[in-house]
C-alpha positions in Angstrom: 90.1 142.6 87.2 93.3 140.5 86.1 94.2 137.7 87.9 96.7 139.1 89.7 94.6 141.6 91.0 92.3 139.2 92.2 95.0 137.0 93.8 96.5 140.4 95.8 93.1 141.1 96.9 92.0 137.7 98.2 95.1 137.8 100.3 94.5 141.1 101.5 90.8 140.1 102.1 91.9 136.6 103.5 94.8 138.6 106.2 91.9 141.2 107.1 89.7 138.6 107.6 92.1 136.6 110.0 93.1 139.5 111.8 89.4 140.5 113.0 89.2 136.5 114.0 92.5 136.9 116.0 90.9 140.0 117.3 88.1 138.7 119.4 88.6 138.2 122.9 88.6 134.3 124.0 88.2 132.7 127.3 89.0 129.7 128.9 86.2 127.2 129.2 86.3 127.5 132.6 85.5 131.3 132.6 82.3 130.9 131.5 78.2 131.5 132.8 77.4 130.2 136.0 81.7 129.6 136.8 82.2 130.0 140.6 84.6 132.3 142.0 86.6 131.7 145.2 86.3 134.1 147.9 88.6 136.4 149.9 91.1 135.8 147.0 92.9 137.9 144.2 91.3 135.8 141.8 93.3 135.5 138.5 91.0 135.8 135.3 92.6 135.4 131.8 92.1 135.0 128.2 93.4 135.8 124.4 92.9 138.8 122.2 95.4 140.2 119.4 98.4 141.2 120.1 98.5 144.4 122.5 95.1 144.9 121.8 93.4 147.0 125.2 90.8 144.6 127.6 88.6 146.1 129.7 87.1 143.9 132.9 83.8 145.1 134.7 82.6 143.2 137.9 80.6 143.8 140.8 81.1 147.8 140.5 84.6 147.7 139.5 86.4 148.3 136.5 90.0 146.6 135.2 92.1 147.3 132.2 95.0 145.9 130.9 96.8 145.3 127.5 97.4 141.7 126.3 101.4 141.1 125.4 103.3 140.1 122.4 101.5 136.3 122.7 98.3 137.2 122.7 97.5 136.7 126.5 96.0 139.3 128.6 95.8 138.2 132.7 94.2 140.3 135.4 93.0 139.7 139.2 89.8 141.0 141.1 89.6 142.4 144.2 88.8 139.7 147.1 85.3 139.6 147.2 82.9 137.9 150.1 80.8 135.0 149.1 77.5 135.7 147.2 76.1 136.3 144.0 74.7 135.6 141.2 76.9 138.3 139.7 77.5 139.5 135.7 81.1 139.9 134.2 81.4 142.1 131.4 84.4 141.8 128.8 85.6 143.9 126.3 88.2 144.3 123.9 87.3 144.9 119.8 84.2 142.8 121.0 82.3 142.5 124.2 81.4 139.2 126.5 78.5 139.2 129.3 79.1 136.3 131.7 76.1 135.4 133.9 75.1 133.7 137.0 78.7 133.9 138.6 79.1 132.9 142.0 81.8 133.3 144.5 82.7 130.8 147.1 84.6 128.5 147.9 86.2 126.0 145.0 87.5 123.1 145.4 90.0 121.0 142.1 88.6 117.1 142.5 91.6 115.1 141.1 92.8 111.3 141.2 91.5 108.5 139.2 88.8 106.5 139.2 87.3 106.5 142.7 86.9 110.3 142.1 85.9 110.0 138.9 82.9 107.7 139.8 79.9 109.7 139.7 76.5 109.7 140.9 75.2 107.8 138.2 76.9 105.1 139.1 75.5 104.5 142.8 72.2 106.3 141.2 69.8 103.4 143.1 71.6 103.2 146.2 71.0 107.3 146.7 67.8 107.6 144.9 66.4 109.7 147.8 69.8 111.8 148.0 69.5 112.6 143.9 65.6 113.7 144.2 66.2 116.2 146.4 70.0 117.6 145.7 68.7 120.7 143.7 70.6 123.7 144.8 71.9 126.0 142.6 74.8 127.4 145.0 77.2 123.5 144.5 78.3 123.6 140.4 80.4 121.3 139.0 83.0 122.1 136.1 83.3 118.6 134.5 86.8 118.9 132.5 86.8 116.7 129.4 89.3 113.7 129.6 92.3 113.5 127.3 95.9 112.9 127.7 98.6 114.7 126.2 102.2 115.1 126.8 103.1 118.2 125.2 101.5 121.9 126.9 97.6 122.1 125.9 96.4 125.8 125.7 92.9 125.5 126.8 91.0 122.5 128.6 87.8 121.4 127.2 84.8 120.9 128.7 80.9 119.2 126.8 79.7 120.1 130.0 81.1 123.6 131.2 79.4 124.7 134.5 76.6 123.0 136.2 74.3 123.7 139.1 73.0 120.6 140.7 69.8 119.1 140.0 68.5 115.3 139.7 69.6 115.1 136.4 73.1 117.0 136.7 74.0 115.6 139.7 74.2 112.3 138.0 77.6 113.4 136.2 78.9 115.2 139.6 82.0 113.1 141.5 80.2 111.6 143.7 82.8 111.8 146.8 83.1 115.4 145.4 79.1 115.8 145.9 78.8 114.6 149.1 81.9 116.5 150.5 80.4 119.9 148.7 77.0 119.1 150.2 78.2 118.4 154.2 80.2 121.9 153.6 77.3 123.6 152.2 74.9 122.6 154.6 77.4 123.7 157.6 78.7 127.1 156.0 76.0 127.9 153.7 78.6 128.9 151.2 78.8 128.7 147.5 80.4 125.3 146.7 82.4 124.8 143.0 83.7 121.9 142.1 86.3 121.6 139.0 86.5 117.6 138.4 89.6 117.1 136.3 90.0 113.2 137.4 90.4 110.2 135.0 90.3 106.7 136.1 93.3 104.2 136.4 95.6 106.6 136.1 98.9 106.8 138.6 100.6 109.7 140.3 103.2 110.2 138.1 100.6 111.3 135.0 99.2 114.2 137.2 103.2 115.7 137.9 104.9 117.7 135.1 107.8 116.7 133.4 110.4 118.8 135.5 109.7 117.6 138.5 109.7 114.1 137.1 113.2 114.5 136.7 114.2 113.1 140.1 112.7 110.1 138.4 114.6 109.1 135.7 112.6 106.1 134.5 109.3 108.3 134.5 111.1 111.2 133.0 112.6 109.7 130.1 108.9 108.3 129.4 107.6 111.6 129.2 110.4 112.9 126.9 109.7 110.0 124.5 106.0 110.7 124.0 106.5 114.1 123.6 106.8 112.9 119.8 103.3 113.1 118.4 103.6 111.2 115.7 105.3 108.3 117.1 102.4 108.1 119.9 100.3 108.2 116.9 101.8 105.6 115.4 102.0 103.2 118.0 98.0 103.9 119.0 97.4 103.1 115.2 99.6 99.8 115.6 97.6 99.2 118.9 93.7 100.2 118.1 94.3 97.2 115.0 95.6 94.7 116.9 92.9 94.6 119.7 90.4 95.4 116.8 91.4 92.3 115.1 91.0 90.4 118.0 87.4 91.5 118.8 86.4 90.7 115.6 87.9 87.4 115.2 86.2 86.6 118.8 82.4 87.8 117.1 82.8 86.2 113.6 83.5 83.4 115.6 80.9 83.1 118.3 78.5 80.6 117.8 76.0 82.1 119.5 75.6 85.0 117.3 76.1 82.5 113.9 73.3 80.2 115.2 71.2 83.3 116.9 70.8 82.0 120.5 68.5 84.8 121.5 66.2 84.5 119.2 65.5 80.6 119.7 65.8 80.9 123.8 62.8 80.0 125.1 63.6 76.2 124.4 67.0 76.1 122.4 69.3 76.1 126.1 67.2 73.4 127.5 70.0 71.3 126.7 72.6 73.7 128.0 74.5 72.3 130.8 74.4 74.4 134.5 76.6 76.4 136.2 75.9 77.8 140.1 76.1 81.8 140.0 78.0 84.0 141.0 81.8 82.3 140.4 84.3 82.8 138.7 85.5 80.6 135.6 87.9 78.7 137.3 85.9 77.6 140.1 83.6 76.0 137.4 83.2 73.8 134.6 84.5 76.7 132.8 87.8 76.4 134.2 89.2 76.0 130.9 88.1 78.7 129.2 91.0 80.3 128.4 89.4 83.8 126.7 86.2 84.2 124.6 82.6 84.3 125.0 80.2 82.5 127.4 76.3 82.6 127.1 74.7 82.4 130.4 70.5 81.8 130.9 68.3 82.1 133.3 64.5 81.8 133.4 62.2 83.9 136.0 58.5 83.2 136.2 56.9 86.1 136.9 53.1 86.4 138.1 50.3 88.6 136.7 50.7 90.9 139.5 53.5 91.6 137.9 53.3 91.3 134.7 54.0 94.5 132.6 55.5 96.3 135.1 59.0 98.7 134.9 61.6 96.7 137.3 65.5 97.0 138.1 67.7 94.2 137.3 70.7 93.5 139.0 73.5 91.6 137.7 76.1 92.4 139.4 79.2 93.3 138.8 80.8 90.5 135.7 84.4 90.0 134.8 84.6 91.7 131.8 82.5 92.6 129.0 78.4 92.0 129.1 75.4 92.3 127.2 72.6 91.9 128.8 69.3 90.6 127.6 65.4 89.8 128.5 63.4 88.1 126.2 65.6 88.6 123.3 65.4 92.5 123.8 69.4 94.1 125.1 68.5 96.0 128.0 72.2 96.8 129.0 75.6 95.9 128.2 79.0 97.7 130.1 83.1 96.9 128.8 84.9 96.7 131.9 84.1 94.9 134.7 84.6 97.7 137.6 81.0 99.2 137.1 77.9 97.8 138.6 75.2 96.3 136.2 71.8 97.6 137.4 69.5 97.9 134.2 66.2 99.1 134.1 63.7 97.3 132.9 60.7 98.4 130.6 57.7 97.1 131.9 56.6 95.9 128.2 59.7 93.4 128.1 58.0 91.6 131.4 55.4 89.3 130.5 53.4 87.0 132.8 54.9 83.2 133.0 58.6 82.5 131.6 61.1 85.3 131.1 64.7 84.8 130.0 67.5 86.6 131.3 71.2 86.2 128.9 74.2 87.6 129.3 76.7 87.2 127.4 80.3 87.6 128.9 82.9 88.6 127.1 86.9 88.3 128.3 89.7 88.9 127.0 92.0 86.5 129.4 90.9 83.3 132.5 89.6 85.6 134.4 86.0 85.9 133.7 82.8 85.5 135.3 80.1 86.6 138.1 81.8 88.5 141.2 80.5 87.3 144.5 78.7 89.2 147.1 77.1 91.3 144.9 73.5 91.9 143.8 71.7 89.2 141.5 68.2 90.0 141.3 65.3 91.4 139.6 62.7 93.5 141.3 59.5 95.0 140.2 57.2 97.0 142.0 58.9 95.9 145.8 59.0 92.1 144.6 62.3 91.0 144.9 63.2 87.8 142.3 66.4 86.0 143.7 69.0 85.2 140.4 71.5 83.1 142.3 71.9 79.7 141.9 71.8 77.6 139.1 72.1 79.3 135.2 72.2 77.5 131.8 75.4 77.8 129.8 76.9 77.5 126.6 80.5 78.5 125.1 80.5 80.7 122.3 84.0 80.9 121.8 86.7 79.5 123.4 89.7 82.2 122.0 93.3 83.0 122.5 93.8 85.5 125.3 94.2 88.7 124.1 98.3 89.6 125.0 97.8 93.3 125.9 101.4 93.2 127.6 102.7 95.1 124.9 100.1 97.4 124.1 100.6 101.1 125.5 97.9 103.0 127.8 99.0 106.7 127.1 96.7 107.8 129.5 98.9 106.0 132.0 101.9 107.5 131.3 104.1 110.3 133.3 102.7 113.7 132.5 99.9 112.5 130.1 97.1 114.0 132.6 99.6 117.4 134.0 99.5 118.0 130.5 96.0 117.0 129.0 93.9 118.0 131.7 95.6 119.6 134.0 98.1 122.5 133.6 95.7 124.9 131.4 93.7 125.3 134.7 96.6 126.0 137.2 95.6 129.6 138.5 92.3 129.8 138.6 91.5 130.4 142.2 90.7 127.4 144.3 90.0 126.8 148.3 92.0 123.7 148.0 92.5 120.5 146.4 90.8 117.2 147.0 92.5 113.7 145.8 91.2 110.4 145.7 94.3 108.2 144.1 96.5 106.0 144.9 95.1 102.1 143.5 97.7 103.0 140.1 100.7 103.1 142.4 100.2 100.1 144.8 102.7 98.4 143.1 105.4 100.2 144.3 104.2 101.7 147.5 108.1 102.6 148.7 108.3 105.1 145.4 104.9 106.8 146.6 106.5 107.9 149.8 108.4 110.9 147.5 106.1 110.7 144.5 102.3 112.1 146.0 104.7 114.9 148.3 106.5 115.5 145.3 102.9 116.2 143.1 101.6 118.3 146.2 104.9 120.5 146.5 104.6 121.5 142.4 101.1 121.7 142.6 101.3 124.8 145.4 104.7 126.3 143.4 102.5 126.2 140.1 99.5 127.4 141.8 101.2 130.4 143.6 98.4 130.2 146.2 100.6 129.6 149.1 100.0 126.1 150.7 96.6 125.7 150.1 94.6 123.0 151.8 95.5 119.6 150.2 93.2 116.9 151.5 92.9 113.2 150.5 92.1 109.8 150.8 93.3 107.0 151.8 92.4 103.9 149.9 90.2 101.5 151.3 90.2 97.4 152.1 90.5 95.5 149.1 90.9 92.3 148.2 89.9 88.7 150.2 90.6 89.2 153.9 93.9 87.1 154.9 93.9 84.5 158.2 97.7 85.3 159.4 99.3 88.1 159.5 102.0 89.1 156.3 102.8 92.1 154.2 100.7 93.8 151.9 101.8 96.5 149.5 97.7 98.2 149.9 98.9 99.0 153.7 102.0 100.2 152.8 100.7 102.5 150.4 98.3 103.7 152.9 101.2 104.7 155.1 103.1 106.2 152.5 99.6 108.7 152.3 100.0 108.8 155.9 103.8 109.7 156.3 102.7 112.9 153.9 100.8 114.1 156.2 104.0 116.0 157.7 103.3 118.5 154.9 102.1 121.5 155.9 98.0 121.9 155.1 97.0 118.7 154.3 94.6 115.7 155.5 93.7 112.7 155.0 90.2 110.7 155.5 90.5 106.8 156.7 88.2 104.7 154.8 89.8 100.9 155.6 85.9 100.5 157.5 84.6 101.3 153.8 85.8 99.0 151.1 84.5 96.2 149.6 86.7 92.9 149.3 85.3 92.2 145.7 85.8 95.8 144.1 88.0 98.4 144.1 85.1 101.0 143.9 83.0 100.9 147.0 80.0 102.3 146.7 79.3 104.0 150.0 81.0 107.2 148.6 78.6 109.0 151.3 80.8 108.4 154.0 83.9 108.9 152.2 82.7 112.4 151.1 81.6 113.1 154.8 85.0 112.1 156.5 86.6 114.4 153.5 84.3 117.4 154.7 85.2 116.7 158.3 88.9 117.1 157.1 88.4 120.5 155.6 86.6 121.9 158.6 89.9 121.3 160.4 92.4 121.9 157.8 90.8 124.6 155.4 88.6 126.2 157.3 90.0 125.8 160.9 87.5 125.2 163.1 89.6 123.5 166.2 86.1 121.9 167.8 85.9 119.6 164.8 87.8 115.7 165.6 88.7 114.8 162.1 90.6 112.2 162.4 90.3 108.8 163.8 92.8 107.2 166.3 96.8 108.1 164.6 99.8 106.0 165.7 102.3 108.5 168.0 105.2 106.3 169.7 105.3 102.9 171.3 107.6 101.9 174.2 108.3 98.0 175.3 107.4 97.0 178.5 108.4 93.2 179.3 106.6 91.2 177.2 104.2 94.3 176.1 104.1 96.8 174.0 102.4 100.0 175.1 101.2 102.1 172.1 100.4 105.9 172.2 97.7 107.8 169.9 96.7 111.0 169.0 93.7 112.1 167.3 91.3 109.9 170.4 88.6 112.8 170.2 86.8 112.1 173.2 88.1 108.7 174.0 89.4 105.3 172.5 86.6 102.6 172.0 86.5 99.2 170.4 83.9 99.6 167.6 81.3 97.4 168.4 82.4 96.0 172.0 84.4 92.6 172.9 87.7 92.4 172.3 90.5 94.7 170.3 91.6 92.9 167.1 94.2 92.6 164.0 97.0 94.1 166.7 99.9 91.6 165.5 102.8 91.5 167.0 106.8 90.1 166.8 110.1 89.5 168.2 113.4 90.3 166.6 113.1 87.8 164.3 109.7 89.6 162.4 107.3 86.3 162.5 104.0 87.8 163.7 101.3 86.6 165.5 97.9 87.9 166.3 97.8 89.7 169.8 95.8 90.4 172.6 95.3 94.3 172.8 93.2 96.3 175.6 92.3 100.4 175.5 93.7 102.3 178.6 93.3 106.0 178.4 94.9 107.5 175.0 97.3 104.0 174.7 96.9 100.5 173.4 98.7 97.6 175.5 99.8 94.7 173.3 100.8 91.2 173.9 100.5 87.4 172.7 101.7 84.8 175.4 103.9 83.3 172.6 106.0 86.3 172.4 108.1 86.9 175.5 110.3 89.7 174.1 108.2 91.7 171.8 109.7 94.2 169.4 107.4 95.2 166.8 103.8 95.6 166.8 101.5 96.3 163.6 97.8 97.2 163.4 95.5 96.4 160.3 98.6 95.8 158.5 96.4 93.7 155.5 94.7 94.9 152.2 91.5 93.9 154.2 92.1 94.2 157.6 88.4 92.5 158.4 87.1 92.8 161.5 89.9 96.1 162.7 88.1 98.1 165.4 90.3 100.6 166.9 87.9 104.1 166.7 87.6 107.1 168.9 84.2 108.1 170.0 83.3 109.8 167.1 83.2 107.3 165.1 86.2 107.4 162.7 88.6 104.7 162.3 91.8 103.9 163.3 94.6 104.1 160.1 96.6 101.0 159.5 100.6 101.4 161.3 103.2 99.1 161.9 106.4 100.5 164.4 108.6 98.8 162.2 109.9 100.5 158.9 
């Protein structure tokens, strides 16, 4: 055979083969074994095959057929089905597909940032008993892989795919969206999916697409920017170096890894000076420490009772970066400073007498150190070993701080999620969406009064499901709790998620009883997940016995020096959590300086007053980022949401 010959028939071969590859039917990743389908829906399934190539559906006794188009894409939908299953799907085209295990129920798209993504396995101690029981194979989770892009992304991705919950699954599930599937569950006895496309930090505008974005400008001429590839590339190139270079520069420089601290700390820190723990730099001798690396000791004696045992240490949570050691052995070590440090302990590392406990911290800026009210211990076998107080400690490296000002989080940009994660699963059928976000956009809370409706209004339109259930959050206290009364951009942002409540569908669960002052993830996602389920039983799946809300602000009317305030939403009654007196009511004349007032329940109304303001005008409740000590509930327990009558 000559070589031309041989060339014409390697391309002939080399076409053939391609076509029988662009011949096979593909699926989403999400139309997989053990996917959950929702119920009493036309439920859209959809893949690729060659171009008008015939596909044949078979489900649950019924056959489909359609005939992809000119781009490859065939799209069918199933008959409404009634919850049950497991159930097989066969495909076939110039191949065949066998799904298994498919459910149908009700699903439910968990979106937002990081408070939804914050699984199980980050509160895995504090729900120990909840994660050794939670098999059931009727809640699955879809886990959709995270990545950001700004130009339209075929197919999601997913390591994970479709997973019934177990004690070891579980520990990837949301873990609001696991405790909201589980409270449904248990009252319905219905399938429960759960697609978590969520990705933490990230604000509103990254979840809306770049059409809609056009009402704002700033936003949309972001998104049109970075819809050149090569220049994000370029710039994450730029980026990745410079911080690269600085993480290095910060290790070749650390003293304690040039003069191995761990390996002489049984007696090199004795000359270390001490530091009290938890604090923060500045409110220490290590005030100065601008960026860099602190080493941190602490010795434990532990008795032969104990000796040898497995045990949990607790450190925390530790502005930013740690590794964590015992003995010289790293038992943990975490990059940010949002996620708590429990580590467990091998029970070899433990021996009888002296143990050392280092971290070493890590930041990039003056912020750094040991957040308060949080957990510093060790425990082994119910013995609890207190690590507050007094640590050795020793600078590493005192460094620059690293200037991240002009470094570019793509992740956080408009559109960067709509199109990473996002848009290749609008369609699938879902019971509703659930959304815990909001911490990205507190910085301009005014622009998330038209942002979040505008990402809920495109959302339905893409979806063409009608107005399906949209229910949400509302962030939580955060931050110290204030003395006086003042503004704060957290409540205003929470009444921005209130004021879109006037879209049709939608609710919202109060959490401001939740939060923790010193960290923007609380960990009692229990509750949160409960009030979210309470929510749907109203909204979604309208049961009108349910109270799902706590006290909501109606009208206000002045009366002499008071102000008479009206709620809805009291369930059964009005209560002050807790008895005594009604607090953080504040209120003001006309020339807006407020002061804490006096406020007393009668029937569905709040009467306000303060003796120093004889002609009141406005009145604000819980008006703080932590409103400490607000008690306004109805009987069922559910809080009050933070208002003011002013605008």
């Amino acid at each position: 055979m000559n070589n031309k010959l041989l060339i014409s028939f390697m391309i002939t071969f080399l076409c053939s083969l391609g076509l029988l590859v662009q011949s096979e039917i593909k699926l989403p990743c999400f139309i997989n074994n053990g996917m959950v389908l929702q119920r009493d829906l036309e439920v859209p399934v959809w893949g690729w095959a060659s171009a008008g190539e015939k596909v044949q559906l078979e489900f649950k006794g019924n056959t489909y057929n359609t005939v992809t188009g000119k781009n490859g894409k065939w799209n069918l939908k199933l008959k409404p089905s009634k919850a049950g299953g497991p159930y097989q799907m066969i495909i076939k085209g110039n191949n065949s597909i066998t799904l298994k295990d498919i459910l149908i129920g009700d699903v439910w798209f968990c979106s937002g940032q990081s408070n939804m993504s914050f699984d199980m396995g980050a509160v895995a101690e504090k729900y120990a008993k909840e994660i050794a029981s939670s098999e059931n194979s009727q809640i699955r989770q879809f886990m959709v892989n995270r990545k950001y892009s700004f130009n339209e992304t075929p197919n999601a991705e997913s390591e994970l795919g479709w997973q019934r919950v177990n004690p070891q699954t579980v520990l990837k599930f949301t873990s609001v969206g696991y405790f909201f599937a589980k409270e449904l569950y248990e009252k319905y006895k219905i399938p429960i999916g759960l697609i978590n496309c969520s990705y933490p930090g990230t604000p509103a505008q990254c979840w809306i697409n770049e059409s809609v974005l056009k009402t704002f400008p700033a936003y949309s001429a972001k998104s049109i920017e970075y819809k050149d590839t090569a220049k994000v590339n370029r710039i994450n190139r730029k980026d990745k170096i410079f911080v690269d270079n600085w993480y290095s520069d910060v290790k070749q420089n650390d003293k304690g890894l040039k003069e191995k601290w761990l390996s002489n700390s049984s007696d090199y820190f004795r000359d270390w000076d001490s530091v009290s723990m938890p604090n923060f730099w500045q409110n220490t001798a290590l005030k100065d420490i601008t960026a860099g690396v602190v080493w941190l000791e602490k010795d434990v004696n532990i008795p032969t009772s104990l000796a040898g045992k497995n045990g949990i240490l607790y450190v925390g949570n530790i502005v930013m970066n740690d590794s964590t050691y015992i003995n010289g052995v790293k038992v943990g070590s975490i990059s940010h400073r949002y996620s708590p440090r429990v580590y467990k302990i091998d029970g070899n590392l433990l021996k009888e007498g002296k143990n050392t406990i280092t971290v070493r911290v890590l930041t990039e800026n003056t912020e750094g150190g040991f957040i308060k009210d949080k957990p510093y211990k060790l425990d082994i076998d119910g013995t609890t070993i207190d690590l507050t107080g007094n640590w050795k400690y020793k600078i590493g490296v005192n460094a620059k701080p690293l200037q991240r000002d002009n470094i570019i989080n793509f992740a956080y940009q408009p559109t960067s999620m709509y199109y990473g994660m996002l848009s290749p699963l609008i369609g699938y059928g879902i019971k509703g969406v659930i959304w815990y976000q909001g911490e990205g956009n507190c910085w301009n809370p005014h622009e998330y009064q038209s942002l979040f409706p505008a990402l809920i209004i495109s959302w339905r339109r893409e979806w063409k499901q009608g107005d399906f259930p949209f229910l949400y959050v509302q962030l939580a206290n955060f931050n110290p709790a204030v003395n006086q009364p003042g503004e704060s951009n957290l409540a205003a942002l929470q009444e921005a998620q209130s004021m879109t409540l006037s879209l049709p569908n939608t609710g919202m669960a109060v959490i401001n009883d939740l939060g923790e002052w010193n960290d923007i993830h609380p960990t009692n996602k229990y509750d949160v997940g409960k009030r979210l389920a309470l929510t749907a039983q109203k909204v979604a799946y309208h049961d009108k016995k349910v109270v799902s809300s706590g006290p909501t602000f109606e009208k206000m009317k002045v009366d002499g020096n008071k102000i008479i305030i009206t709620f809805s939403n009291i369930g059964s009654g009005l209560i002050v959590k807790g008895g005594g007196e009604l607090k953080k009511f504040a209120i003001a004349g006309s020339d807006k300086k407020f002061v804490w007032a006096k406020a007393i329940i009668r029937g569905n109304k709040v009467i306000v007053w303060s003796d120093d303001i004889f002609s009141p005008v406005i009145a604000r409740y819980a008006w703080a980022d932590n409103p400490q000590g607000a008690n306004l509930y109805n009987r069922e327990g559910l809080p009050a949401s933070c208002f003011r009558t002013d605008k």
